[in-house]
C-alpha positions as CSV (number, residue, x, y, z in Angstrom):
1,X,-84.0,-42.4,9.9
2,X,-85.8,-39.2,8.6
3,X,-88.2,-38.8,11.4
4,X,-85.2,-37.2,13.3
5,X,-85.1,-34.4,11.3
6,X,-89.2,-34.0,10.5
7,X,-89.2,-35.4,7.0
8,X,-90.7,-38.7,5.7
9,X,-91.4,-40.1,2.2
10,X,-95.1,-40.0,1.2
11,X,-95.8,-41.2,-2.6
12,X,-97.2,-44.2,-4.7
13,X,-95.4,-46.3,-6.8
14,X,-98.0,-46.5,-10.1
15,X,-95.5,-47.7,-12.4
16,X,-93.2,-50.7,-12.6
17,X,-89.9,-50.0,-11.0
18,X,-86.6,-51.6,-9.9
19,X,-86.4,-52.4,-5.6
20,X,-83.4,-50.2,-6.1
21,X,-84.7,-47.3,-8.0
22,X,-87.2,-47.3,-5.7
23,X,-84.8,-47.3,-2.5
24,X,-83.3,-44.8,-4.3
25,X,-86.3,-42.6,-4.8
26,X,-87.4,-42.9,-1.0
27,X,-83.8,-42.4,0.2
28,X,-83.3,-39.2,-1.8
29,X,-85.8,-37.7,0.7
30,X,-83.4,-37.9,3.2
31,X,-80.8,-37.2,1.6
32,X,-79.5,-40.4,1.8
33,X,-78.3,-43.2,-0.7
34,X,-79.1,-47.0,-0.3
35,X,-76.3,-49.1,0.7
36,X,-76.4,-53.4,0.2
37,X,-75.3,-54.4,3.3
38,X,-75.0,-58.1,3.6
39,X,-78.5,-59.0,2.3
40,X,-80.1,-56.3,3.3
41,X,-80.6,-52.9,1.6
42,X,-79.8,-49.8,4.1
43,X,-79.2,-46.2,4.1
44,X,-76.6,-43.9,4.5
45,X,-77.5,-40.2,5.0
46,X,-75.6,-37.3,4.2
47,X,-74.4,-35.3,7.1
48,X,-71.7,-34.0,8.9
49,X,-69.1,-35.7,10.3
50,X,-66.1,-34.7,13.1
51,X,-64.3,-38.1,13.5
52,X,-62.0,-39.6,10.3
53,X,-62.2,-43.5,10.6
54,X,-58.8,-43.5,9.1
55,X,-55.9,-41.7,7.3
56,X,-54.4,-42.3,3.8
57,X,-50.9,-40.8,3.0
58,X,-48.5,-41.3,0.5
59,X,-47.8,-44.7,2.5
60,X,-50.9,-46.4,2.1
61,X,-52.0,-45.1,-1.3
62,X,-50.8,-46.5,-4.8
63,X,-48.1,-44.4,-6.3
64,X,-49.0,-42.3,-9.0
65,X,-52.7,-42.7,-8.3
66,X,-53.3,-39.7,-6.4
67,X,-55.7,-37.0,-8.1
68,X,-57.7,-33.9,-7.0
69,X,-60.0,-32.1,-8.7
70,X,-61.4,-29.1,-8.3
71,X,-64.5,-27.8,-10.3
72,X,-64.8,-24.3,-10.6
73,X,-67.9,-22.2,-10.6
74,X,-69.3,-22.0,-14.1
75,X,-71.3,-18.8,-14.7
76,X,-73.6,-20.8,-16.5
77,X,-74.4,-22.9,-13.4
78,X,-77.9,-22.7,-12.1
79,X,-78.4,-20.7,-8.7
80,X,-81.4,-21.1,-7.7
81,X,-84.4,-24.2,-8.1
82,X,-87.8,-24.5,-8.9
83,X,-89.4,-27.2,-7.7
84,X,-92.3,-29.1,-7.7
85,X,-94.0,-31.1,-5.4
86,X,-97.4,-33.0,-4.7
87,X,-99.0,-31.6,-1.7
88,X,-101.8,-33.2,-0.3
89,X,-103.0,-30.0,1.8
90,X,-104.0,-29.1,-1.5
91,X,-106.0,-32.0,-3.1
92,X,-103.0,-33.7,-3.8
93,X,-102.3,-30.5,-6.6
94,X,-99.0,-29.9,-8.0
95,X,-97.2,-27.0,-6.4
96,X,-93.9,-25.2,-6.3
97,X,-91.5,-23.5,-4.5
98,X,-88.6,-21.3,-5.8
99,X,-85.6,-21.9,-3.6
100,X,-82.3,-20.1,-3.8
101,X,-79.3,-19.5,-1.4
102,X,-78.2,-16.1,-0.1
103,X,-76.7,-14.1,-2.6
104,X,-78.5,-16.3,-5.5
105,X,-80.7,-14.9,-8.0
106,X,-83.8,-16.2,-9.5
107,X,-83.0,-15.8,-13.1
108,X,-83.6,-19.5,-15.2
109,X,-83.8,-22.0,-12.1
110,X,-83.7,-25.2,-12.9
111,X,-86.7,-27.0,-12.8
112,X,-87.0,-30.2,-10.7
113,X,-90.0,-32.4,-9.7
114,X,-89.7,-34.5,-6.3
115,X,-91.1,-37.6,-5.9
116,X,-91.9,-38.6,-2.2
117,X,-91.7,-35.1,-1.0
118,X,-95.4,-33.5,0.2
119,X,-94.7,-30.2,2.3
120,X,-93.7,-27.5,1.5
121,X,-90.6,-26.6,4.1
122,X,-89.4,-30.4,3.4
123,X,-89.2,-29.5,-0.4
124,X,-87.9,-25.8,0.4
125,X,-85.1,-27.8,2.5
126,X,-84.0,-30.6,0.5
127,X,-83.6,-27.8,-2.4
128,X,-81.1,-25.6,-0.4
129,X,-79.7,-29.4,0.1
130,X,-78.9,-29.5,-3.2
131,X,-78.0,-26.1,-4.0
132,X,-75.9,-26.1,-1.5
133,X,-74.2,-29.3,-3.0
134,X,-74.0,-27.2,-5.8
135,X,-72.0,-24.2,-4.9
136,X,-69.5,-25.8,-2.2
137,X,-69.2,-29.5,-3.0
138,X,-66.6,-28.6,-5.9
139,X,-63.2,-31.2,-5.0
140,X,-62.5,-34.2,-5.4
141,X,-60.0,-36.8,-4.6
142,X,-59.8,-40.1,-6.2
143,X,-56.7,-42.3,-5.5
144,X,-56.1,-46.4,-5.1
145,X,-55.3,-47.8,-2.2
146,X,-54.2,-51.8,-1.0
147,X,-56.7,-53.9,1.7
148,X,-56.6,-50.8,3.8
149,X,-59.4,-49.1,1.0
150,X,-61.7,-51.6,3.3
151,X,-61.9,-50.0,6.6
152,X,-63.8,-46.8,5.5
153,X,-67.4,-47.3,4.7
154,X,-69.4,-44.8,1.5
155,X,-70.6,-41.6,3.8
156,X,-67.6,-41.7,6.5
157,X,-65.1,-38.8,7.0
158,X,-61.4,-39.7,6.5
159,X,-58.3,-37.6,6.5
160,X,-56.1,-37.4,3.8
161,X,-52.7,-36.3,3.5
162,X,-50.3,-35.8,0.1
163,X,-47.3,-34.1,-0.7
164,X,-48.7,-33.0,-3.8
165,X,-51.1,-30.6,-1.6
166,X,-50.0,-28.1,0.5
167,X,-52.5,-29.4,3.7
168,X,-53.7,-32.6,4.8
């Protein structure tokens, strides 16, 4: 799953911790989010997507349930990261990387240690990952649906279409 893209999760677990927290932890790495799948627990990855496994309209969605959100930018927000990372190049020594997207600054980034994460480029990557969550991830539609609710999976791309918006 991560060795596709060149990253792989590289830490020990000292402390007691939950199977899940810890599935979360290595998942994060690849920007991914574990999944329960029958008896099993799996990973989805965040990525790109061209083909919607199914449509909801007005037809097939609960009436009145329909709502989009959109966040707007808060000047406040954080635009760039600091992060830190073990890297074992270095003796296993704490080390950080300032990451911000083009036309960020570098005034007060937020501070956030990795676990998992022991290279530099990975870390430098996984924080324009989440900066670019950030600054373009900002809508959000949340609506009830009947049995059809069951044919999309969490992580796959489906088209939706309202008369309350002007596109579908």
């Amino acid at each position: 799953l991560f060795r596709s893209r060149g990253e792989w999760f590289d830490w020990t677990f000292r402390d007691p911790i939950t199977v899940w927290d810890a599935a979360a932890t290595i998942a994060a790495v690849g920007r991914a989010v574990p999944m329960i799948t029958g008896s099993l627990i799996t990973m989805i990855r965040d990525g790109p997507a061209e083909i919607p496994v199914t449509l909801f309209t007005p037809e097939n969605m609960v009436q009145g349930s329909f709502e989009w959100d959109i966040t707007l930018w808060n000047p406040n927000d954080y635009d760039s990261l600091e992060l830190t990372y073990t890297d074992p190049a270095t003796g296993y020594q704490q080390e950080q990387v300032l990451v911000t997207l083009p036309g960020g600054t570098t005034n007060y980034p937020n501070q956030i240690t990795l676990s998992g994460i022991a290279d530099r480029t990975m870390a430098y990557r996984y924080g324009l990952y989440l900066l670019a969550i950030q600054r373009y991830v900002r809508e959000n539609i949340v609506f009830e649906t009947g049995l059809e609710g069951y044919i999309p999976s969490y992580g796959d791309l489906i088209a939706v279409s309202h008369d309350a918006t002007e596109w579908a």
